[in-house]
N, CA, C and O atoms as CSV, one atom per row, in Angstrom:
chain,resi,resn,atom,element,x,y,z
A,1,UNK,N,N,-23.548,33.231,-67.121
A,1,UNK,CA,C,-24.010,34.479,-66.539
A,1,UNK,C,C,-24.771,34.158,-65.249
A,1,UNK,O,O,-25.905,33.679,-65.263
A,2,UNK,N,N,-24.116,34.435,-64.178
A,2,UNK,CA,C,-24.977,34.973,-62.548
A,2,UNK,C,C,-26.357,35.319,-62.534
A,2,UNK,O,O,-26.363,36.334,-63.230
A,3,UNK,N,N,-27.614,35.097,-62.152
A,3,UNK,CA,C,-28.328,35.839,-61.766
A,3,UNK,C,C,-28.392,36.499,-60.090
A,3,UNK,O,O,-28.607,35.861,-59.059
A,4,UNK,N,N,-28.108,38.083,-60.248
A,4,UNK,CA,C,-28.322,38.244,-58.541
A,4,UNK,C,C,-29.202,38.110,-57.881
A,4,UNK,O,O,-29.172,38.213,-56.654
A,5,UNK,N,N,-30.472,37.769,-58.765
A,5,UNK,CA,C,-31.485,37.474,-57.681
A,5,UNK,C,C,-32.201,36.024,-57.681
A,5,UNK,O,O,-31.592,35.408,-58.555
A,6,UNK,N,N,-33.059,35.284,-57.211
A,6,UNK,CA,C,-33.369,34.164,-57.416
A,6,UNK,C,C,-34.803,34.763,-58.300
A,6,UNK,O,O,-35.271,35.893,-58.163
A,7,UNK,N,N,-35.367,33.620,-59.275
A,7,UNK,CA,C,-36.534,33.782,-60.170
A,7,UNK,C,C,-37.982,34.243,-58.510
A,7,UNK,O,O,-38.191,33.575,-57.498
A,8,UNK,N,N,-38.594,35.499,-58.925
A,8,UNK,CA,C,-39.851,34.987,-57.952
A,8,UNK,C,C,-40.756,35.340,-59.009
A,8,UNK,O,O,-40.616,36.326,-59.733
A,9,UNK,N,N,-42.245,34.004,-59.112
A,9,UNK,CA,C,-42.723,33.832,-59.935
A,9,UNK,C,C,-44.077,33.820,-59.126
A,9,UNK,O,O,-44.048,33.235,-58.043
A,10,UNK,N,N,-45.527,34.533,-59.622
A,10,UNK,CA,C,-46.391,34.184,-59.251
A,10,UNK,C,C,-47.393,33.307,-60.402
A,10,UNK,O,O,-47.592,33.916,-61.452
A,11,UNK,N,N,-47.835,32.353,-60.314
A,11,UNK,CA,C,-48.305,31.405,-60.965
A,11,UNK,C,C,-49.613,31.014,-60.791
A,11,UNK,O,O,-50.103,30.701,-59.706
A,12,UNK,N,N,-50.351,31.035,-62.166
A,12,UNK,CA,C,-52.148,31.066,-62.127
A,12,UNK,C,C,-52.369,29.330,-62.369
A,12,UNK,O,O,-51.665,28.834,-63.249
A,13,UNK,N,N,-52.816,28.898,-62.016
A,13,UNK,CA,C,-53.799,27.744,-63.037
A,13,UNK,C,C,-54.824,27.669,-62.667
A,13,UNK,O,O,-55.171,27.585,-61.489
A,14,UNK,N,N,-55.632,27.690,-63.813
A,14,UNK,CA,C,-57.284,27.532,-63.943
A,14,UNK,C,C,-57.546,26.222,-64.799
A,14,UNK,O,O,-57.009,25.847,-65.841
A,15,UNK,N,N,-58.610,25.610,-63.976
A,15,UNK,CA,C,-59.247,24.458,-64.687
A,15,UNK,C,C,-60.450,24.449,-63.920
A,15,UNK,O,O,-60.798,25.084,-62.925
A,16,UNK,N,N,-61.264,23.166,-64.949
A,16,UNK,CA,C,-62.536,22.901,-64.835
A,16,UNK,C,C,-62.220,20.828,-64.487
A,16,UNK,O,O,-61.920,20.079,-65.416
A,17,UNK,N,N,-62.342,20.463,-63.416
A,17,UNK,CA,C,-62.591,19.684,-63.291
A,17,UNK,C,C,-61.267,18.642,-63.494
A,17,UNK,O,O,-60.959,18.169,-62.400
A,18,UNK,N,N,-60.803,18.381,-64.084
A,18,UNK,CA,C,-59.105,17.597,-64.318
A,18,UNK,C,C,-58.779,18.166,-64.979
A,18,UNK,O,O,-57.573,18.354,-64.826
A,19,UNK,N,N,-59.431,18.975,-66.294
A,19,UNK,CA,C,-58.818,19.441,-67.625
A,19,UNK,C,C,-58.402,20.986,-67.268
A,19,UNK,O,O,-59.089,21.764,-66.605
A,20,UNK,N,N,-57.322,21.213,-67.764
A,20,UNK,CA,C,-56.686,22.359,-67.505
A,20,UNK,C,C,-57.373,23.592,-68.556
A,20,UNK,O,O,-57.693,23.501,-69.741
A,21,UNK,N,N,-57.434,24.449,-67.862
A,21,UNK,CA,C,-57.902,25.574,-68.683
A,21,UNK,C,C,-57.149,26.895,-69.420
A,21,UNK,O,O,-57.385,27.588,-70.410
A,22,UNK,N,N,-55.616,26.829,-67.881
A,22,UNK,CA,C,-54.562,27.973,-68.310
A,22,UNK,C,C,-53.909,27.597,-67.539
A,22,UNK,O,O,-54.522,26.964,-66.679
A,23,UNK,N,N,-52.699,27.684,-67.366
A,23,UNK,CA,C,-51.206,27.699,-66.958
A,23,UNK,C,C,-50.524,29.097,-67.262
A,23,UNK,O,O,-50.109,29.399,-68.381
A,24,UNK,N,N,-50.464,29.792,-66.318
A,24,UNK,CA,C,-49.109,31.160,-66.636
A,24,UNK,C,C,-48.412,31.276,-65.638
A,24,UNK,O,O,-48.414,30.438,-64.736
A,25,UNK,N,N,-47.735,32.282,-65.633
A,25,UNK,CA,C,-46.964,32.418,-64.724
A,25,UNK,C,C,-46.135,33.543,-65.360
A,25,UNK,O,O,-45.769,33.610,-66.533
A,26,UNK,N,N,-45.801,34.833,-63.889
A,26,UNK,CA,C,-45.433,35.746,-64.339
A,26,UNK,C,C,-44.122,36.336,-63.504
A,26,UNK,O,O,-44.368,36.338,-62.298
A,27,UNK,N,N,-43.069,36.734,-63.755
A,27,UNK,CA,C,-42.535,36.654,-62.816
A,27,UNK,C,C,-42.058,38.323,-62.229
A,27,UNK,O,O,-41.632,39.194,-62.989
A,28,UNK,N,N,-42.224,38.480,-60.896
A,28,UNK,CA,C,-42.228,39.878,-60.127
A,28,UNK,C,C,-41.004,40.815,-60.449
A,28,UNK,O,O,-39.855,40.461,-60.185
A,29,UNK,N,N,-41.251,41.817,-60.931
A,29,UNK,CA,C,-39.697,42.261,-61.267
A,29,UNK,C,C,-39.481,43.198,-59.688
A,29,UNK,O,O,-39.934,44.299,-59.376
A,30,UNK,N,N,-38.548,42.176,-58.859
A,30,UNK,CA,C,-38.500,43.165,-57.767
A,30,UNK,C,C,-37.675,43.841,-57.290
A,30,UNK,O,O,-37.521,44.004,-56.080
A,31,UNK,N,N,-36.780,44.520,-58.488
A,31,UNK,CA,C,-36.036,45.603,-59.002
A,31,UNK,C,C,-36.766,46.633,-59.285
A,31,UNK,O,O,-36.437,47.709,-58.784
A,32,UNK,N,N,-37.837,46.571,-60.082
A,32,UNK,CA,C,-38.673,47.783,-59.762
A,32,UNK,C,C,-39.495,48.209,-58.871
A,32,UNK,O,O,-39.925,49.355,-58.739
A,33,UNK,N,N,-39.856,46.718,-57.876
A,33,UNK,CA,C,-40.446,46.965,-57.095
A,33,UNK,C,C,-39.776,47.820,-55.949
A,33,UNK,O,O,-40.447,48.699,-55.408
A,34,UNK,N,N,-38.694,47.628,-55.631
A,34,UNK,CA,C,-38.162,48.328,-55.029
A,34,UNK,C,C,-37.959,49.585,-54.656
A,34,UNK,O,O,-37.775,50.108,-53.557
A,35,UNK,N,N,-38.054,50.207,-56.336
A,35,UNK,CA,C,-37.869,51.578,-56.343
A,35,UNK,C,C,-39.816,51.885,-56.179
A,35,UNK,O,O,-40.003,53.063,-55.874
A,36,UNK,N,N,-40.862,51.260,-56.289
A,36,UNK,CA,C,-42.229,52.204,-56.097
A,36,UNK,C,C,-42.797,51.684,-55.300
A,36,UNK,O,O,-43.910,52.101,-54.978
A,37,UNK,N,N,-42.082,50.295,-54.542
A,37,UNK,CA,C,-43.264,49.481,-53.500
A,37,UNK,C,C,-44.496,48.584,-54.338
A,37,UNK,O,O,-45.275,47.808,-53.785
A,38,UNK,N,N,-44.454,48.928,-55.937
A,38,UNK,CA,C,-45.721,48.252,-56.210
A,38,UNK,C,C,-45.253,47.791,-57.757
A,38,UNK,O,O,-44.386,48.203,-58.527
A,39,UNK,N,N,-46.438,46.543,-57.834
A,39,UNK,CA,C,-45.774,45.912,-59.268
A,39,UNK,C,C,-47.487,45.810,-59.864
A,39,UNK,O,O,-48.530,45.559,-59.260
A,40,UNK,N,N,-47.185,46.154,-61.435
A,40,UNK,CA,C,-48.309,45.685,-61.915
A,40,UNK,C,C,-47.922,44.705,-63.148
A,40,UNK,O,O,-47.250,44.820,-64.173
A,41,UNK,N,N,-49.111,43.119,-62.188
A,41,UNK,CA,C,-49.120,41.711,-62.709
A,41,UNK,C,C,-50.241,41.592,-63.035
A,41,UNK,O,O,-51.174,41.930,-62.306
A,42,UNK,N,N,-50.382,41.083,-64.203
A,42,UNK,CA,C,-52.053,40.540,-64.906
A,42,UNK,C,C,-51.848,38.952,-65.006
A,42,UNK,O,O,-50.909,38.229,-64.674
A,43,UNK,N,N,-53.314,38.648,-65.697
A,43,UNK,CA,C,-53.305,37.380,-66.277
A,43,UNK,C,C,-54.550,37.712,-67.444
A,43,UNK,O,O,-55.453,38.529,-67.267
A,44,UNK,N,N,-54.400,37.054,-68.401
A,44,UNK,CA,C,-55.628,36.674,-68.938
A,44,UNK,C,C,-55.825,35.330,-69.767
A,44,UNK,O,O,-54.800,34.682,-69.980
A,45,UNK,N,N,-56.574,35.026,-70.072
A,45,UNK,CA,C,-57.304,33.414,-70.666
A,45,UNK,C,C,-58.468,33.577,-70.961
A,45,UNK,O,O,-59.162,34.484,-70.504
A,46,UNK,N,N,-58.878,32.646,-71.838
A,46,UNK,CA,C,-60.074,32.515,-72.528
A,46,UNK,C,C,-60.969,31.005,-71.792
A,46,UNK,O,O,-60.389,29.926,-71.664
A,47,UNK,N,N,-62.273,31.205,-71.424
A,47,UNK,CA,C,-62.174,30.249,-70.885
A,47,UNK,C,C,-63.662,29.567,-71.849
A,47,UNK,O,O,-64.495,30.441,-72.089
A,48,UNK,N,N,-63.892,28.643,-72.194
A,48,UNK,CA,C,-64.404,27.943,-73.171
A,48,UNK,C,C,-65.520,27.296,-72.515
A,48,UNK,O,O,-65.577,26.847,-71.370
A,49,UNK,N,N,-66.630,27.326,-73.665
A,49,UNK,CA,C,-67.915,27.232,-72.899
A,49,UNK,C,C,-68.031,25.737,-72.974
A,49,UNK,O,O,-69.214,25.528,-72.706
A,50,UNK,N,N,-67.420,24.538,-73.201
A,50,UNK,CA,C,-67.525,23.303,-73.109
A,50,UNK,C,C,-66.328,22.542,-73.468
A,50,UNK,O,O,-65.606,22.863,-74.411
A,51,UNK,N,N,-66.174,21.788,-72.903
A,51,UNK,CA,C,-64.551,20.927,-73.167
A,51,UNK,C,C,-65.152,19.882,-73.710
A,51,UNK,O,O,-66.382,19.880,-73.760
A,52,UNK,N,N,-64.020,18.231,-74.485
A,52,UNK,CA,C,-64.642,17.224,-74.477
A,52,UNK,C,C,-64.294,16.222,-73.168
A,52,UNK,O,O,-63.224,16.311,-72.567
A,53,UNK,N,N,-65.438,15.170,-72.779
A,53,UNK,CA,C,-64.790,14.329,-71.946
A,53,UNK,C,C,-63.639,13.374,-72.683
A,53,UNK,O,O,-63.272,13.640,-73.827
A,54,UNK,N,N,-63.089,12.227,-71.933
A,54,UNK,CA,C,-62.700,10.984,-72.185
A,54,UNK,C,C,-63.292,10.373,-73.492
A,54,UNK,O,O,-62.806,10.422,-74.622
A,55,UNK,N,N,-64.417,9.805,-73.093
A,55,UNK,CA,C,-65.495,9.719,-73.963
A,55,UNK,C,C,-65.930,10.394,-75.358
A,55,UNK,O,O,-66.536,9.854,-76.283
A,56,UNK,N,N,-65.417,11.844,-75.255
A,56,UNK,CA,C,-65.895,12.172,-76.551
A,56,UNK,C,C,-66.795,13.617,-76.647
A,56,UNK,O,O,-66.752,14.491,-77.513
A,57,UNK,N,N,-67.866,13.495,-75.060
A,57,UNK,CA,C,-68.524,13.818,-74.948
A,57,UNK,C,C,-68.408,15.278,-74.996
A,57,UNK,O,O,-67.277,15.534,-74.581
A,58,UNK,N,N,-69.301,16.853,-75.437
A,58,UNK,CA,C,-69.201,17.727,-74.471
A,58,UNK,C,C,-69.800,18.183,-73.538
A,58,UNK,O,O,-71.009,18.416,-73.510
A,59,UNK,N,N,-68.773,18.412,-72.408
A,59,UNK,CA,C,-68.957,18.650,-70.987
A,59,UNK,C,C,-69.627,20.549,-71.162
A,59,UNK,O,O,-69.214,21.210,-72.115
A,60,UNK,N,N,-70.215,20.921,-70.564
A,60,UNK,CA,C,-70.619,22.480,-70.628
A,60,UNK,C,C,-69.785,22.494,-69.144
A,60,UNK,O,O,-69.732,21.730,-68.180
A,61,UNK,N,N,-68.922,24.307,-69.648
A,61,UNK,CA,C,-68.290,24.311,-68.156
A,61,UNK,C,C,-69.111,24.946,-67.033
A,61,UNK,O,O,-69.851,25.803,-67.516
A,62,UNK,N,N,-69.222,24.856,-65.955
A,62,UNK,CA,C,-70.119,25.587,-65.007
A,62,UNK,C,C,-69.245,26.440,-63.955
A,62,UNK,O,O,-69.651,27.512,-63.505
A,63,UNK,N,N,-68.151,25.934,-63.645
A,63,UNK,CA,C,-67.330,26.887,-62.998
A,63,UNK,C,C,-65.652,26.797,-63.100
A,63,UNK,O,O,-65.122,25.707,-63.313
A,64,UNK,N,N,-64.965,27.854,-62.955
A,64,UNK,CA,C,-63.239,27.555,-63.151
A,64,UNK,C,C,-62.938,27.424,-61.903
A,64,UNK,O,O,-63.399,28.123,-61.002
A,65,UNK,N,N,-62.061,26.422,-61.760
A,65,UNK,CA,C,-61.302,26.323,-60.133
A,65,UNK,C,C,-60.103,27.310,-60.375
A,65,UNK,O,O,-59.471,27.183,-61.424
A,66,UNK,N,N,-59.795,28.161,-59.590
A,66,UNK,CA,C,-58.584,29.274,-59.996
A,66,UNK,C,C,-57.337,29.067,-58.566
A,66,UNK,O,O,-57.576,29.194,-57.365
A,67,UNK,N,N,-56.233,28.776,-59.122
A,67,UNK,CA,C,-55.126,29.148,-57.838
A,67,UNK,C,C,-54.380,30.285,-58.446
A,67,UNK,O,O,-54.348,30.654,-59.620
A,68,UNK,N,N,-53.826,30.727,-57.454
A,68,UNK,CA,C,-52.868,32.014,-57.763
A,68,UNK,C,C,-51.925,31.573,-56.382
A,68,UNK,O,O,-52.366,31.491,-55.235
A,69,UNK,N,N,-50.584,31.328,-56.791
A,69,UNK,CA,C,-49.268,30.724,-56.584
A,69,UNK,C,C,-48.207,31.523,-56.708
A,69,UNK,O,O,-48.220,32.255,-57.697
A,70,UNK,N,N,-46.833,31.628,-55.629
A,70,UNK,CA,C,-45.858,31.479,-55.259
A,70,UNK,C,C,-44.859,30.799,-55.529
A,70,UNK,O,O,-44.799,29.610,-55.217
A,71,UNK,N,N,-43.868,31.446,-56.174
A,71,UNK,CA,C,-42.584,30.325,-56.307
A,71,UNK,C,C,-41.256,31.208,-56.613
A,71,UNK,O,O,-41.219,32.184,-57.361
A,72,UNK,N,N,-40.235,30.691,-55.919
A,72,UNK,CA,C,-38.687,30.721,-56.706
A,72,UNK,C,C,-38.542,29.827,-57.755
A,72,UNK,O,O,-37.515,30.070,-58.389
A,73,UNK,N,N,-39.158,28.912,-58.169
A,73,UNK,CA,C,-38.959,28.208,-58.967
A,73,UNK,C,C,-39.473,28.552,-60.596
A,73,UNK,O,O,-40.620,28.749,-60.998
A,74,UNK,N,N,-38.239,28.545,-61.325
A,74,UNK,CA,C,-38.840,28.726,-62.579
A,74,UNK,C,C,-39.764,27.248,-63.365
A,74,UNK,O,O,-39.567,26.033,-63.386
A,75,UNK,N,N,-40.767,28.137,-63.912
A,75,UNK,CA,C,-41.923,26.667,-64.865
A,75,UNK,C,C,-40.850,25.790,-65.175
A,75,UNK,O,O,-39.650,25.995,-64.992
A,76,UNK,N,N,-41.381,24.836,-65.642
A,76,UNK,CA,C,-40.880,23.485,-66.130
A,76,UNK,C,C,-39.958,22.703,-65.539
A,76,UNK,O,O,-39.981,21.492,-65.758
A,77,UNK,N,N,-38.903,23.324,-64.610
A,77,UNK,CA,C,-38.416,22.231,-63.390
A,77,UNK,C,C,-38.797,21.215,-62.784
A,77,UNK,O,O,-40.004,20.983,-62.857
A,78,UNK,N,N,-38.063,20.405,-62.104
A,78,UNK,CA,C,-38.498,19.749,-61.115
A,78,UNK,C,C,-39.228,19.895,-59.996
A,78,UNK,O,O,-38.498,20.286,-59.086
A,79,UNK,N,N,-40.370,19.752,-59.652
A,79,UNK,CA,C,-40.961,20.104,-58.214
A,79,UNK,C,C,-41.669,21.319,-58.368
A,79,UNK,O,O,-41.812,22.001,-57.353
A,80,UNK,N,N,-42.204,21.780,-59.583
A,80,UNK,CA,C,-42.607,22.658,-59.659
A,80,UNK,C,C,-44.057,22.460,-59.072
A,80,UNK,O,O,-44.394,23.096,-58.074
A,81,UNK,N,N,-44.941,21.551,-59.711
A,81,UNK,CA,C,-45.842,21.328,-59.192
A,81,UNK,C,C,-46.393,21.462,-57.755
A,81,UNK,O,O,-47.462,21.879,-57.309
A,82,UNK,N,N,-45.465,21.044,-57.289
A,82,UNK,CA,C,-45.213,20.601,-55.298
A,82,UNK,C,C,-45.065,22.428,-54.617
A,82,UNK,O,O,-45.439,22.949,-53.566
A,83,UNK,N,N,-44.371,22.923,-55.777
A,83,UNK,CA,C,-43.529,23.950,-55.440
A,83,UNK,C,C,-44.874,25.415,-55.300
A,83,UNK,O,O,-44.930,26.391,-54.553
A,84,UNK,N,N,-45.884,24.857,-56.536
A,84,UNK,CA,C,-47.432,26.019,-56.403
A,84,UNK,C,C,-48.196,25.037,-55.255
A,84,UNK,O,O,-49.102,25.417,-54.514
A,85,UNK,N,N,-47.752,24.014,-55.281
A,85,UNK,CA,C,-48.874,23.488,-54.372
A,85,UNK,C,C,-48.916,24.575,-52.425
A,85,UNK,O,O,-49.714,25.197,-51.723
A,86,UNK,N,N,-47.422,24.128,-52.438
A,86,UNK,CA,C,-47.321,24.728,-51.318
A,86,UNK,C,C,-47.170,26.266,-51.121
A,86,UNK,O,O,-47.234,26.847,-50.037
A,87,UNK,N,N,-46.934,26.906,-52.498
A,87,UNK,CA,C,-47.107,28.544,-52.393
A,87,UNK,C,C,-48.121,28.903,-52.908
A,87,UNK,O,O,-48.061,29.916,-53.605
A,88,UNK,N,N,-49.296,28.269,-52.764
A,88,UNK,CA,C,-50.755,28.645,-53.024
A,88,UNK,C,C,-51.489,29.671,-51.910
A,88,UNK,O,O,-51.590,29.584,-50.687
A,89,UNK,N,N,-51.984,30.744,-52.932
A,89,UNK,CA,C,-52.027,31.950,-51.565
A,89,UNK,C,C,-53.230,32.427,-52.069
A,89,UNK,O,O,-53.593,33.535,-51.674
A,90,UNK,N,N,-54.057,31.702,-53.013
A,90,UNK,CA,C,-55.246,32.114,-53.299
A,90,UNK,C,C,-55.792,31.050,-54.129
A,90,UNK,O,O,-55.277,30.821,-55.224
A,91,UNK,N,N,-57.112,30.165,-53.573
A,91,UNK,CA,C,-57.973,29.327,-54.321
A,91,UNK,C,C,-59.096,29.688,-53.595
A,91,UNK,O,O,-59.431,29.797,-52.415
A,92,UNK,N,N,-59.852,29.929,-55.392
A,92,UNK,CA,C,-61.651,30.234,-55.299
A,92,UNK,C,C,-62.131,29.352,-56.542
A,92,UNK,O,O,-61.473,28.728,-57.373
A,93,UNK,N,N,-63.545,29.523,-56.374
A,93,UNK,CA,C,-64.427,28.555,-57.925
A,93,UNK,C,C,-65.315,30.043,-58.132
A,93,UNK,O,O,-65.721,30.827,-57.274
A,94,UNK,N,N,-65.421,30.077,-59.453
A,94,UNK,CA,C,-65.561,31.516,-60.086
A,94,UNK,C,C,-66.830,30.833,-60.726
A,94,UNK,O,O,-66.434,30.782,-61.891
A,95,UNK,N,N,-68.184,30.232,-60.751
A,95,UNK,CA,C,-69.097,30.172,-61.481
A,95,UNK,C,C,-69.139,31.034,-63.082
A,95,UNK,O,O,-68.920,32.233,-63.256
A,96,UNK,N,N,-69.410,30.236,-63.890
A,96,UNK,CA,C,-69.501,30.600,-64.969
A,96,UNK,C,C,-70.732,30.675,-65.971
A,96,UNK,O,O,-70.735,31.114,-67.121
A,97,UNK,N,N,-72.078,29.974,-65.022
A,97,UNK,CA,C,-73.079,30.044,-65.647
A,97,UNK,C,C,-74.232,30.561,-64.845
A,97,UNK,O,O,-73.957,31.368,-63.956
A,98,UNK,N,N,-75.299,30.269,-64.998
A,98,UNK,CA,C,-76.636,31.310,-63.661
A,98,UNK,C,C,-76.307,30.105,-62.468
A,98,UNK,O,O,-76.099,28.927,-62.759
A,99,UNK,N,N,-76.305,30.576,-61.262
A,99,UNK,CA,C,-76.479,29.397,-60.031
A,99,UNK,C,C,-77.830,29.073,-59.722
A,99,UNK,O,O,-78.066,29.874,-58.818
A,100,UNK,N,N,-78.679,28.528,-59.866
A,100,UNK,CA,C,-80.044,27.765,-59.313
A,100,UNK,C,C,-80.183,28.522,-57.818
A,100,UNK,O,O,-81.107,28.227,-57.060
């Protein structure tokens, strides 16, 4: 089976530091977009008040690093990685505890 259109996917990941926090990815239906001009895309995740290190240890989290990503590429391919790297169209750090 054909697809007529290519996959377009916008893609979240959140983490704290190396350890990943969420991975999604949602993809634009822009068949409907078509017909209203507008799409409604969420995300949600739980984000956890301490991870462990290497070590063992727990880390308390203090802030999520968040991207929000671009792609034709469907998850788990090849080059996917490379593929949000370069359709990254939004990175912020979202504090998660009081700031000093």
């Amino acid at each position: 089976m054909m697809k007529d259109m290519p996959d377009n996917m916008i893609y979240l990941d959140a983490f704290y530091q190396n350890a990943y926090i969420a991975h999604q990815f949602v993809e634009i239906p822009i068949q409907k977009m078509n017909l209203s001009n507008y799409i409604d895309a969420g995300f949600t995740f739980k984000v956890p008040y301490s991870i462990k290190s290497a070590q063992g240890k727990d880390i308390n989290i203090k802030y999520i690093n968040l991207i929000l990503a671009y792609s034709n590429k469907p998850d788990g391919v090849a080059g996917i990685g490379e593929a949000i790297r370069l359709g990254t169209f939004l990175k912020t750090t979202i504090p998660t505890s009081e700031v000093d």
